[in-house]
N, C-alpha and C positions, 0 to 999 in steps of 0.2 A: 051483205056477204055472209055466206055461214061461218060458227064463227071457230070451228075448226081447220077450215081452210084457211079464216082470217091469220089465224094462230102461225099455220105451215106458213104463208105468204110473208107475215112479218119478223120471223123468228131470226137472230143474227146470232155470233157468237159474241158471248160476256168474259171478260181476260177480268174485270177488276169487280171486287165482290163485297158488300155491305160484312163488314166483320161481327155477325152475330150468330149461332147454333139456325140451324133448321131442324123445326118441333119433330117429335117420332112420327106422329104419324104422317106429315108429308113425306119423308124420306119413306116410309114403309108405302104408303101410296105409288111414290114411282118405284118403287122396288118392285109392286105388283103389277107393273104396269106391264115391265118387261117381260114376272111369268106368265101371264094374258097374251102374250105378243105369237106370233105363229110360230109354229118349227118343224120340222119335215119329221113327218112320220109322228107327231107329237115326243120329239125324244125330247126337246131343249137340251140342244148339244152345245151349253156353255155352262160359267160358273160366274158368280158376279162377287169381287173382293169389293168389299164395304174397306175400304183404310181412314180406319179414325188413330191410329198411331201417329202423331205428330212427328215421330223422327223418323216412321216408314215415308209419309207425305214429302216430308224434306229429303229424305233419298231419291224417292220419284222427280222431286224436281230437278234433282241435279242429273240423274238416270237419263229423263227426257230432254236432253238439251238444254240444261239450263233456266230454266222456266218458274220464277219464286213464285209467282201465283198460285202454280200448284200447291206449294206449300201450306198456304192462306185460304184456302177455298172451304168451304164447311162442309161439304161432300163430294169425296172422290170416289168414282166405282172402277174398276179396271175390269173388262168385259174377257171372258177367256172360253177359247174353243176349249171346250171338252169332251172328247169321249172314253175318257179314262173309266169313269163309272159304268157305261153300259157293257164296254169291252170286259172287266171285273164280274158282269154276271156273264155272257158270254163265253169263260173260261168255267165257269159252272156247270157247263151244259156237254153232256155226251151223243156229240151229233153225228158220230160215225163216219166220221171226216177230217180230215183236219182244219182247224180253224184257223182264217186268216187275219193278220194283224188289220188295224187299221192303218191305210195307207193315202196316198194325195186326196184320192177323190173325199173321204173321209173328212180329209183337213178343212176344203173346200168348200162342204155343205157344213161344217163346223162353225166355220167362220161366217159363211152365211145366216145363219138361225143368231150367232151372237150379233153381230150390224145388227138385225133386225129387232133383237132384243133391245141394245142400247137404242133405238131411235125411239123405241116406243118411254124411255124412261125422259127422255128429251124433252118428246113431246106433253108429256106428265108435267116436267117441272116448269117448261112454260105455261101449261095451262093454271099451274099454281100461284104463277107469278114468279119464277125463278128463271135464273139466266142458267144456262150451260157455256162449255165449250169443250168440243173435243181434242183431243189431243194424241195425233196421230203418231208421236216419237214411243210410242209405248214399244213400238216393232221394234225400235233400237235398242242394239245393248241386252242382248236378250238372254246370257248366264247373270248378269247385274239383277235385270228384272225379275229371272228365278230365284234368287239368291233373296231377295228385300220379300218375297211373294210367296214364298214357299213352293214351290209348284211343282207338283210330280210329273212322270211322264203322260203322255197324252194329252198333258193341258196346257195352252200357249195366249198371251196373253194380243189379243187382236184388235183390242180398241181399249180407250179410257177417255174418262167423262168428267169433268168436275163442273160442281155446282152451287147457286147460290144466288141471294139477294143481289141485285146489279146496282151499282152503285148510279148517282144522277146521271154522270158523265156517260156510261154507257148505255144506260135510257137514251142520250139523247145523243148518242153517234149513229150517224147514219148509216144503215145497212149499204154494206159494198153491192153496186150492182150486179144483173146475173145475164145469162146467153137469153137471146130469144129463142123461144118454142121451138120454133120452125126451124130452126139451126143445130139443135139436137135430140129430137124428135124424129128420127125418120119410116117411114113406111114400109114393110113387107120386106125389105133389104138396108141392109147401110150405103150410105152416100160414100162411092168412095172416091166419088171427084171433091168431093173436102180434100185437099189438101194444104201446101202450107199457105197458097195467096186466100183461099177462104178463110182459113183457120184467122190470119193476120185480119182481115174486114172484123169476121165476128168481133175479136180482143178492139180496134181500133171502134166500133161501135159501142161496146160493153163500157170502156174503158172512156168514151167521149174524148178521145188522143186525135191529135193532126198527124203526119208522116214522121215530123221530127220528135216530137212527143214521143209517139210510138217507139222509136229507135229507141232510145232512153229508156222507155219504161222496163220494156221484152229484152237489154241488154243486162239490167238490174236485175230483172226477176231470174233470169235464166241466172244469173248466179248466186242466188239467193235461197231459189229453190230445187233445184238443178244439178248446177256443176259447183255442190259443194259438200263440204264433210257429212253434213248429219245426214246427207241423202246416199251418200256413198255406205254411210254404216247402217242406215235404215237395209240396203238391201242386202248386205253382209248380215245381218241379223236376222233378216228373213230366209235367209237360202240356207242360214244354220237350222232355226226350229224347225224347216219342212224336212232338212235332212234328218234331224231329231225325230222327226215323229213317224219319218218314214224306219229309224231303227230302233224305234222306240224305247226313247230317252226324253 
């Protein structure tokens, strides 16, 4: 197999991390990975915060739900849409028109180009040998996260990364398994006889659950990830920064 594929195929996420510095120049290596990574229009409509402050780290963990790992981890990047800087020459320019703010659509390919940035740093530190994980509570909590971040208007923090040496234990946890192909993969249109008795097969296959099994599992998860607080202020958090950015703040 090639062995970047191999790479994509095997890669899981690492919560628990060998406690040692990662040398400059891997961390600058996947630092370059991301500005190598594609972006609409070539703008790179993000900013990448390096947090080597060990009491900014320690506020992220508590920021994010809770999470000491982060604390521990020997590089965090917090990924951020930005188009504060282009918008800054934009207001430079005498276009004989009025200039319009940046607005949703804005946010959206913002956010775009950063995903794409951070996977590409991902994929960098496993190639190095280094574990990741993302960490998608970054959305939550989002004057806390300006506040620890500094972050002026037009830039919103849309994803975060930490990384590092994996420790034996998570060398050798098994990667959770995934959907098949053909399950979400679809042709020329969406399937949208998927509903919820397919949807329930796929998880009951994915998952290797019997009926009762299954009950169990989908009643846990649904509250776990679902019908509960940090998903409820994840989208509290979210509908603030769009509103922010939409009156730019």
């Amino acid at each position: 197999m090639n062995e970047t594929i191999k790479l994509l195929m095997e890669r899981k996420s690492v919560r628990q991390f060998v406690q040692e510095p990662m040398p400059r120049e891997d961390v600058e290596a996947i630092l370059n990975a991301a500005v190598q990574a594609p972006s609409a229009g070539n703008m790179t409509l993000w900013t990448i915060i390096n947090v080597t402050d060990p009491e900014k780290k320690l506020a992220l963990s508590k920021s994010c739900d809770n999470q000491p790992f982060i604390a521990t981890a020997p590089l965090v990047l917090v990924f951020c849409a930005d188009y504060r800087r282009w918008f800054e020459v934009f207001k430079t320019l005498d276009l004989g028109e009025e200039l319009r703010a940046p607005a949703e659509g804005d946010f959206m390919l913002a956010t775009a180009d950063t995903i794409i940035a951070a996977h590409a740093t991902v994929v960098a530190a496993d190639a190095l040998g280094y574990g990741s994980c993302y960490i998608g509570d970054i959305i939550e909590n989002c004057d806390t996260q300006r506040e620890i971040l500094g972050l002026p208007e037009y830039v919103k923090p849309v994803c975060m990364a930490v990384f590092g040496k994996p420790t034996q234990t998570q060398i050798d946890r098994k990667k959770p398994p995934r959907f098949k192909l053909e399950d979400v993969v679809h042709e020329n249109s969406y399937k949208k006889e998927q509903g919820a008795d397919e949807m329930i097969r796929m998880l009951k296959e994915r998952q290797g659950l019997d009926d009762e099994a299954f009950d169990r599992w989908i009643m846990a998860f649904t509250k776990r990830k679902w019908n509960c607080d940090f998903s409820r202020e994840m989208s509290r958090s979210a509908a603030q920064m769009i509103e922010e950015w939409r009156e730019g703040k």
